[in-house]
N, C-alpha and C positions, 0 to 999 in steps of 0.2 A: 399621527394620521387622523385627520376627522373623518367622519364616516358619511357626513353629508359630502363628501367629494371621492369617496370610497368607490372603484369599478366591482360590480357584486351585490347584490340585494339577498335577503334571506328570504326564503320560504315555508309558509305556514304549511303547506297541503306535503303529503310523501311522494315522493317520484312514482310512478304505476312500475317503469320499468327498471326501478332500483331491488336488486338481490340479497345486498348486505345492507349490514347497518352503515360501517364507514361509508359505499357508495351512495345511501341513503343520505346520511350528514353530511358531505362532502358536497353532492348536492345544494342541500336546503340551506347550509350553510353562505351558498354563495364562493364557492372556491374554486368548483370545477365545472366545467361547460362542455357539456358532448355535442361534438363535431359531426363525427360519424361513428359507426358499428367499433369501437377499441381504439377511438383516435378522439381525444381530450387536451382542451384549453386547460391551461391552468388562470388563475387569476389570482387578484397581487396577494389576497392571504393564504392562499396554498405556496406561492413561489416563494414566499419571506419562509416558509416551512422547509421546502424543498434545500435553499440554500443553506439552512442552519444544518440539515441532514447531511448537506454536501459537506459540510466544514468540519464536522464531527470525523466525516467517512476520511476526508483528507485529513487530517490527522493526526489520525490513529493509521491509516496507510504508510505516511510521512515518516512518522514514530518507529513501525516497523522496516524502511527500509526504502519505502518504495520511491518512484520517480513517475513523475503525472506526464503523459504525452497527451496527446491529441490523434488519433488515427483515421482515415478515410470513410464517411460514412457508402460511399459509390465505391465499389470494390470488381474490378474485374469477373466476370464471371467463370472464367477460367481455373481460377484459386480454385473455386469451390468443386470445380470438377476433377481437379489434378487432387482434392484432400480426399474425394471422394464422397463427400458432404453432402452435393448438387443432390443428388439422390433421397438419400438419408432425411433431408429435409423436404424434399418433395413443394409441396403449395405451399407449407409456412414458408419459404425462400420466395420475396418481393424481387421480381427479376423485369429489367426492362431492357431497351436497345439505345444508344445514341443515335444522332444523326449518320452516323458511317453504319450502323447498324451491328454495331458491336455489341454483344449483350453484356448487360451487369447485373448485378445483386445490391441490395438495399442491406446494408450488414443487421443482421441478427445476433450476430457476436464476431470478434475477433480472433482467433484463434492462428489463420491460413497469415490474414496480415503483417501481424504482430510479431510474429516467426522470419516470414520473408525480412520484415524490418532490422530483428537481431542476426539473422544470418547475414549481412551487408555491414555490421557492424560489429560483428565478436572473431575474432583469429584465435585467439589465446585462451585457456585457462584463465590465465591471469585477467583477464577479460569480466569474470563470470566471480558470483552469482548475482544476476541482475530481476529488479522486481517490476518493470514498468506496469503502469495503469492509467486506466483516464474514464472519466464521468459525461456518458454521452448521450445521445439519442439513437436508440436501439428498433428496429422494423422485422414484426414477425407476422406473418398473414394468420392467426390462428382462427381454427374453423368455429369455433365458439366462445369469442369474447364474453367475459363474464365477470362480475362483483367490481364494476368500474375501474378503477387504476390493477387492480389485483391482475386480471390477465386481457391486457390490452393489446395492441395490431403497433401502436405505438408505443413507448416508452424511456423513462431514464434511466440507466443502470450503469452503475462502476465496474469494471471489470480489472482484471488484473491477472498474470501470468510471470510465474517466476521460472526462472534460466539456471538449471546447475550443472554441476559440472559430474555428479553420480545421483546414486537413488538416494544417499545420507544424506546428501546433500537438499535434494527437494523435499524428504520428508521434513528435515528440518526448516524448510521453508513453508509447507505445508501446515506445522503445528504452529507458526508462527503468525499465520494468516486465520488460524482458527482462533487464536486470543485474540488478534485485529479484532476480529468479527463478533467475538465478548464483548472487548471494551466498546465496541458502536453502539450493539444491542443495547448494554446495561448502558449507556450513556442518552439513548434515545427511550429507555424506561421502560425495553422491552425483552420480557419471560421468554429465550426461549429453549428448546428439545433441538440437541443433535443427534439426527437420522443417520442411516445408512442408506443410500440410495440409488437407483439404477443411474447410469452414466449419460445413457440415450445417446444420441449425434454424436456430441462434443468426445464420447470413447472415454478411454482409459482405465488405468489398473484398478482406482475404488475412486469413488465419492461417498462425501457427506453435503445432507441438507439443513439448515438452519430453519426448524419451525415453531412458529408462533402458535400456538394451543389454541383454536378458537372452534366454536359449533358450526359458524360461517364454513372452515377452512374445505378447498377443493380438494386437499388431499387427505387420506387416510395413513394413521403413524397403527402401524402395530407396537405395544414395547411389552416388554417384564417389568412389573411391580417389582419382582424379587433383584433381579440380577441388574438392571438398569440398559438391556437389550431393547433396541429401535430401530423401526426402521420403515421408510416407505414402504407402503402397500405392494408396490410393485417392486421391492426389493425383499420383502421381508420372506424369512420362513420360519417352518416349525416341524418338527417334529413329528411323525405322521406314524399312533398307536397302532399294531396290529388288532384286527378285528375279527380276526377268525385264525387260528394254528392249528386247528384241527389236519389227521390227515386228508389228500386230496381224494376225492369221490368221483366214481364214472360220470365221464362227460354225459349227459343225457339233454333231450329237447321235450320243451314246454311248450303247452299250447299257451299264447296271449290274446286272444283275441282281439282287437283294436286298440292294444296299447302300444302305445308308442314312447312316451317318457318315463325319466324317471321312478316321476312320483306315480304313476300311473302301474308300472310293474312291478314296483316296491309295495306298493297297496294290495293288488292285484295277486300276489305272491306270498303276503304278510311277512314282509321280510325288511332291515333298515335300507336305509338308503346305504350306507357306508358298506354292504355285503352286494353292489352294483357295477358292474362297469360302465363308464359312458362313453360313448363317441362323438366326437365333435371335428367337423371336416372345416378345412381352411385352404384359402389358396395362397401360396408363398411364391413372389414372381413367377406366377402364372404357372402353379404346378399341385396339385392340389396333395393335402397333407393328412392323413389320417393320424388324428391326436385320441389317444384311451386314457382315461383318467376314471377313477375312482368314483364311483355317484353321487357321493356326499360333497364332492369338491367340485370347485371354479378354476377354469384353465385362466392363468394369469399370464396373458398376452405377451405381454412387455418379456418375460422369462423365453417364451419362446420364441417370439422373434430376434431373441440377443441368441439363444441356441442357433436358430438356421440362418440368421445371416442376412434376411433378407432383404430386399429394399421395401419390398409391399407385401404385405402379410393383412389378408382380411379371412372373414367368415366366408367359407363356398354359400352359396345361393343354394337354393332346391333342385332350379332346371340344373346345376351343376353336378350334383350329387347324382342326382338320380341319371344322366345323360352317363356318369361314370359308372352305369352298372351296379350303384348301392343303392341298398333297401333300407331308406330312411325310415329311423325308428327302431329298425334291426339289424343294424348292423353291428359290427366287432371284426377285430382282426383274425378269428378263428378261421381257420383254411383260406381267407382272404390275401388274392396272391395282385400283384402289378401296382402296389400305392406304398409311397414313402409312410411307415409308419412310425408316429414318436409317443412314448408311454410315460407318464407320469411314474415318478419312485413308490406311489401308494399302492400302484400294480401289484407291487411286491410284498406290501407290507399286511396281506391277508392269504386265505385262500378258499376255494369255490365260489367264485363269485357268479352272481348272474350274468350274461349278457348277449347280446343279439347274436339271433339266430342267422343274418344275414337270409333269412327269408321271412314274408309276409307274415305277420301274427305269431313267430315263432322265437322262442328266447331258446339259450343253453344256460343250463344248471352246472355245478361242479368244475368250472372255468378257471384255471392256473397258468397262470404267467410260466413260461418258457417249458412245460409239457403240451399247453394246448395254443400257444401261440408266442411269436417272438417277435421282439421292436427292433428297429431301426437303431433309434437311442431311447434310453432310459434317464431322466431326470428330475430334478426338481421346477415342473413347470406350474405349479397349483397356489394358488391366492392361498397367503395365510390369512388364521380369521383367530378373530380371540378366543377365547377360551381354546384354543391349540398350547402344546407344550413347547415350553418357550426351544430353541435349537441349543443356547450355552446350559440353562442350568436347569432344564426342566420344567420351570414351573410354571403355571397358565397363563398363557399372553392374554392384554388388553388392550382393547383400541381405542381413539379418542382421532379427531379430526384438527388439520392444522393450516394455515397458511405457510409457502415457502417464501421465507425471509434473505435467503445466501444459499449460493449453494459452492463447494470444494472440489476439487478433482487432483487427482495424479493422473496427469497424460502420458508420463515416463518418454519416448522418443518417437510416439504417432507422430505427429507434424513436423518434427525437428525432422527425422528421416528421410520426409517426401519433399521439404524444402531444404533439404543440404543445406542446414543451421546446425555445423560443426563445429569442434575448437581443435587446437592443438595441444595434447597435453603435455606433463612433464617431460615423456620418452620422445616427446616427437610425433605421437601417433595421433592421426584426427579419430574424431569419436564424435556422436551425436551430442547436442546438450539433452539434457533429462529434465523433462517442461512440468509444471502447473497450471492451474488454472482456477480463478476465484471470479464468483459473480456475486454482486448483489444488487438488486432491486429498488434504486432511489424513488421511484415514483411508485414502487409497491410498497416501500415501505412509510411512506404517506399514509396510505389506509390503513396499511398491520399497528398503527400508532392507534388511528381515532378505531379500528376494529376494539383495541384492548383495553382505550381510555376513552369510557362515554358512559353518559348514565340516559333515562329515559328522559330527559331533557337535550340532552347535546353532547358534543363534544367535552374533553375534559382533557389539553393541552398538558404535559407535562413542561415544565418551565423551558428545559436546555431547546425543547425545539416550538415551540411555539410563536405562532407569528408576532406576537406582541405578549407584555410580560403584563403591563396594568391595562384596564377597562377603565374608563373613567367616565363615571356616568351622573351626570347633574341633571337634576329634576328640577325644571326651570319652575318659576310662580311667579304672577305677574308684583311688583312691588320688589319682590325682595335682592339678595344680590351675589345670588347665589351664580348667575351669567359672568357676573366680575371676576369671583374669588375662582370658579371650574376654569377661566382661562388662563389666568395668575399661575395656577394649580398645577397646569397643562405647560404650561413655559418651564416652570421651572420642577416637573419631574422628568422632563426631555432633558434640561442642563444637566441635571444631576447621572445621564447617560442611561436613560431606563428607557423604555420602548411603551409608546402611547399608542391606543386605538381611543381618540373622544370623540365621544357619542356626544356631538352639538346639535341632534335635532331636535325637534319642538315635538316629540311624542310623549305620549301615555308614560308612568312609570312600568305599569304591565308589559307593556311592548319591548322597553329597553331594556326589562330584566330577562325577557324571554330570552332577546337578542342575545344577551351578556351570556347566559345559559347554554343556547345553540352555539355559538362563535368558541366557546370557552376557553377563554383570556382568562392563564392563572389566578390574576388577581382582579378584583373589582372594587373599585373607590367610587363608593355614592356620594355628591354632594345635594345636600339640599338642606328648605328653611328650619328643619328641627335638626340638623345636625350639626347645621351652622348656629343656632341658638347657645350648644355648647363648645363653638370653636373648633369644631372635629368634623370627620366625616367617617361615611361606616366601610369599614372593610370585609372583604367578603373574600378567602378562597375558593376559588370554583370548588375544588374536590371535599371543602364541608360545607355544610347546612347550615352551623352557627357563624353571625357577623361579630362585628366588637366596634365598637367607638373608640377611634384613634384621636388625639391631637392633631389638629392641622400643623402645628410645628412639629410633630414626632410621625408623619406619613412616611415623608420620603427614606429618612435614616431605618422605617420598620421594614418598607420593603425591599430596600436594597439589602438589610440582611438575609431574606430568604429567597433573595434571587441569587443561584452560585453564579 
């Protein structure tokens, strides 16, 4: 491809409104084109990317088992109220009406279809285990598009769901899909951490997330140094030290005079924060929720709205709380009677704690979980944080930030059950199939590539996916014939089946090395008049800093050996 007829220009200045680095390159790079708020053009050097990622994904899919369909991106709206979904997804579900005013959905994923498809198609045992998937474009409305391809309203993504016939059976299909998703990574050049992670919408018994380790990354990994324990923030837990075993002491009340938080009573009292109770009010489908947790700790949402169920779970408001007769600031569940209460497992794991007096400037002292108040439920709903002791073996968790790359699931019989996707087995008996479900992220894993591989220059292309394999950059001068031999050059590294980006315009050396830098095309072949002086031309891997003078007769045979 010459690059004077190239759709895509590169850019010297940084996006104002790029977040990441990959967003940033991707960019200036000339690759991708934003449309609107999470909805991106690609252009021919990110799709020549995109496809190589597709080829890798199918596969290693193929390899394992699978079979590619193509599935309905306009999906009934009905699927998603009959799985229960319609809900669960709320505004991310892109829902519109036809001409008869039927309503539909814009698919976010496959799950409801995919299922109805095998139930129309599986009678038997014999039938099963089946791995379908397919590589599509994916519509999720999210409320905060962010880091360019990373979490778009748009997107590409491969999904896949296997069909068995028990639970051996799916795990085993299950662990099969997590080496799939090895061999991509390590094939696409990329590091990453398997999670543990909450399940969200899609349900089921466990998932795992596939994350790329970056400072960029929107999610947070807890792990053990020691044991090799991980896992989403909103999954993760730990271990929560007692902080007081002392026997329990009379209930008494304190004066606070205008404190209201935490850190305000904790100060106020000279006391840690972790010797605290907090109260934090939530409304759960329109029902307001009295949550107690520990002082030192963060109620981690995700946990408790998988506890109650809900479809809407937010923070109460002020006028709410206080229209409910609590005295914000001092409240607690002590003689607190008519509100669903839910307590955090740390409740437990002390004793006299401070906590609201449920009246104005007044705290109680010497506060014990189930002498001076009782919950509803008891749980683990509190954000782990690092330096917490790991849950398996003890020892102090650490955090680090990640991109999610894949993510895993066991559905076990969710969808199969609600859409009568049965078999018959050996006795005769129907029985649900027992489902999976694997995602990963084609057009996020575009950026988790240039996220991992870039220096303060540009991009830095791993060869397997890279839109082109040589840069071929001739530094023209009037006289010489250096135009002849770059085209010559250009012909016949194309025969020899190698993949050309040439740079045939008339610019600066400066400019085309920047380019060659930002674009970062594994290899770079300089021609010009001192290199043709000695019959050679210089080569240059992007990812070193040292070039070398090659023979014009020994180019093409040197890099075809370091291209696999």
């Amino acid at each position: 491809m010459r690059i004077s007829k190239l759709l895509g220009k590169t850019l010297r200045e940084i996006p104002a409104d790029a977040d990441t680095v990959s967003h940033r390159l991707l960019v200036r790079a000339g690759l991708v084109n934003q449309l609107a708020a999470g909805v991106y053009s690609y252009l021919p050097l990110a799709w020549r990317v995109l496809k190589k990622i597709e080829d890798i994904v199918r596969e290693e899919m193929d390899k394992a088992g699978g079979q590619e369909v193509s599935l309905p991106v306009l999906q009934p709206l009905e699927m998603w109220q009959s799985s229960g979904r319609h809900q669960a997804l709320g505004k991310v579900l892109f829902t519109l009406y036809d001409r008869r005013e039927r309503p539909l959905a814009l698919g976010p994923t496959h799950e409801e279809v995919i299922t109805q498809l095998v139930s129309r198609n599986v009678q038997s045992y014999r039938d099963l285990p089946l791995l379908p998937y397919q590589i599509q474009t994916k519509f999720r409305d999210e409320p905060r598009p962010r880091g360019g391809l990373v979490r778009a309203r748009e997107f590409i993504m491969k999904d896949a769901y296997s069909f068995d016939i028990d639970e051996a059976g799916m795990d085993a299909s299950y662990d099969g899909m997590v080496r799939a998703y090895q061999a991509i990574y390590d094939r696409c050049g990329l590091p990453t951490m398997l999670v543990e992670a909450d399940s969200g919408a899609i349900g089921g018994k466990d998932s795992r997330e596939f994350m790329l380790v970056t400072d960029s990354g929107e999610d947070e990994i807890i792990y053990c140094p020691d044991c090799k324990y991980a896992a989403n923030a909103e999954k993760a837990a730990s271990i929560k030290e007692k902080v007081d075993d002392s026997r329990p002491g009379p209930l008494e009340e304190v004066a606070t005079p205008g404190m209201a938080t935490i850190e305000e009573v904790a100060g106020f009292l000279k006391i840690p924060h972790n010797h605290t109770l907090k109260a934090v009010f939530y409304v759960a489908d329109g029902h307001l929720v009295f949550v107690v947790i520990r002082g030192d700790l963060a109620v981690n949402e995700i946990k408790l709205n998988n506890l109650l169920r809900a479809a809407d779970l937010r923070l109460a408001t002020e006028a709410e709380v206080v229209a409910a007769g609590i005295v914000a600031g001092a409240a607690s569940p002590v003689g607190l009677k008519g509100f669903k209460v839910i307590a955090d497992d740390s409740v437990t794991s002390g004793a006299n704690f401070v906590a609201g007096g449920n009246k104005p400037d007044m705290h109680l002292r010497n506060v014990n979980y189930s002498r001076d108040f009782a919950a509803d439920t008891v749980a683990d709903i509190a954000l782990a944080r690092a330096g917490d002791r790991c849950p398996r073996c003890g020892g102090r968790l650490a955090s680090t930030r990640g991109i999610e790359v894949g993510h895993v699931f066991k559905l076990l019989t969710r969808y199969s059950e609600k859409f009568n996707a049965s078999f018959i087995d050996e006795k005769g008996d129907s029985r649900p199939i027992v489902m999976g479900c694997y995602g990963l992220g084609i057009s996020r894993l575009l950026s988790a590539v240039v996220e991992h591989h870039h220096d303060d220059k540009g991009i830095i292309w791993p060869v397997s996916v890279a839109p082109y394999q040589v840069y071929l950059c001739p530094l023209y001068r009037e006289g010489s014939n250096v135009p002849e031999v770059a085209e010559k050059l250009y012909q016949e590294l194309r025969a020899a089946g190698l993949e050309v980006l040439f740079d045939d315009r008339e610019e600066s050396p400066g400019v085309k090395f920047n380019d060659a830098d930002l674009l970062g095309i594994p290899f770079r072949v300089t021609v010009s008049p001192r290199t043709l002086q000695k019959d050679s031309v210089e080569l240059k891997k992007r990812s070193e800093k040292e070039s070398e003078l090659v023979p014009l007769t020994d180019i093409i045979g040197k890099i075809q050996a370091m291209v696999p």
